[in-house]
C-alpha positions, 0 to 999 in steps of 0.5 A: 458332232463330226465323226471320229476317225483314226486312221492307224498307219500312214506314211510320211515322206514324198513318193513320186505321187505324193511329192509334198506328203512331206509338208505339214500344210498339204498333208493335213489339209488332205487328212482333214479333207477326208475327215481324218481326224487322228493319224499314225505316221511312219516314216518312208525313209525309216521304212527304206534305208534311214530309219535314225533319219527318218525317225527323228524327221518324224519325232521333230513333225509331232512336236510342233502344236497347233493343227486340224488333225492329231498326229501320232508316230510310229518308231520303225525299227530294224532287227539288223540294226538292233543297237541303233534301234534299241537307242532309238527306242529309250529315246522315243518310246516314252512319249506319248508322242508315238503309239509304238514301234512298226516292223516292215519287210525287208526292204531289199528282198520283201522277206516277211518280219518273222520272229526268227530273225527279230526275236531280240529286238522284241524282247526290248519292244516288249518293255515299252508296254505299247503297241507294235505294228507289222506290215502284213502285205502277204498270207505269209507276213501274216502267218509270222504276225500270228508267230509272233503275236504268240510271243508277244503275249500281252503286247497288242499287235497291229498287222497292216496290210491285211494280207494284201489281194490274199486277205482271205488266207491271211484273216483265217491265220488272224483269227485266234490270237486275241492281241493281233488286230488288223488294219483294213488297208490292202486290198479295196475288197468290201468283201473282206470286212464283212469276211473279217467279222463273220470269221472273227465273230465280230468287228471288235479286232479291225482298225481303219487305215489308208497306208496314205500316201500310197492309197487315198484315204477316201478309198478306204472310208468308201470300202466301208461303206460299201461293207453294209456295216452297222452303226456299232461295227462301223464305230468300232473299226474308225475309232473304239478299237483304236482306243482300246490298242493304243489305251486313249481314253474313251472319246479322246485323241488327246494324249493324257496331258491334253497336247494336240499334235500336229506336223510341221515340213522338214 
């Protein structure tokens, strides 16, 4: 039986390197290539400039069926564009499509997502009972995930990013808060997986993601085999923490109805 992995945060939209991680085929024959076989998309654009466009391109990709790997979406939401968000959320965030809502840094200036300025909008995310994600590219990002994690008590959180090249710092901030879990994308640091476990006693709160397109699946999966992980930790971070975020049952990417998901181009 092949092994499960999920990978938790993923784009989706072209870049300059990736010009077709906007075509069904090509993305899932990369994921699928990799061993990928569940995977969390957000959308580019969303991220950037258009998040009602490139929500709803994301939505329209999940409900196609029929595919090699179980795609999932996340809703990216703007505190600046809090009605539109809000809409956005009572249209998407019951289906078992999305996992959640994702908050990113502030695409003009690169300010963290901090709890002063989104405290509203979490409000209404907290309504939804699923996860949220927050990109946590720095030590500070991750300083206002731990902030928030504090008041989203109850609301399991993934930070992305890991800190970036300041992991070190920034798992120190991470430890304490027993809702926040982090994703290993950033850095291509093997050390900092082995640092994560021994600072958190554990492997327990550590998710695999590749951020793709903007880093090669590959990359990731081979940062942890060079970590020296044991069997338990390296299942863990693949697919069991996953499932206990995001509440699938226990060797499943399906959704409750049984529905595989899969990516059609737009």
């Amino acid at each position: 039986m092949a092994e499960e992995i999920i990978d938790v945060h993923c784009g989706w939209g072209p870049t300059p390197a990736a010009p077709d991680w906007n075509q069904a085929e090509a993305v899932q024959t990369t994921l699928a290539a990799r061993g990928i076989t569940t995977c969390c998309l957000s959308s580019l654009l969303a991220r950037r400039y258009d998040p009602i466009g490139g929500n709803e391109t994301v939505a329209d990709t999940l409900a196609s069926p029929g595919s090699p790997v179980n795609l999932r979406g996340w809703l990216v939401v703007q505190p600046a564009q809090h009605e539109e968000s809000s809409a956005q959320m009572r249209r998407h965030l019951y289906s078992e499509s999305f996992v959640g809502a994702a908050l990113y840094p502030n695409p003009a200036t690169g300010a963290p997502v901090a709890l002063e300025y989104s405290r509203e909008l979490l409000i209404l995310v907290r309504r939804y009972s699923k996860a949220l994600l927050i990109e946590t590219p720095t030590a500070e990002a991750m300083w206002h995930a731990v902030e928030i994690a504090g008041f989203m008590q109850g609301v399991k959180i993934v930070a992305s990013g890991m800190g970036g090249e300041e992991w070190r710092a920034a798992i120190d901030y991470a430890v304490k808060p027993s809702n926040l879990f982090l994703d290993i994308s950033g850095a291509l640091a093997p050390e900092k997986i082995r640092y994560a476990i021994q600072a958190m006693s554990g492997a327990r709160k550590l998710l695999f993601s590749s951020n793709a397109p903007a880093n090669d699946p590959a990359a990731n999966l081979a940062m942890l085999e060079e970590a020296g992980l044991t069997a338990d930790e390296r299942e863990k971070i693949l697919c069991a923490n996953a499932h206990r975020v995001f509440g699938w049952g226990t060797g499943s990417t399906e959704s409750p109805a049984g529905l595989t998901l899969s990516a059609m181009g737009s």
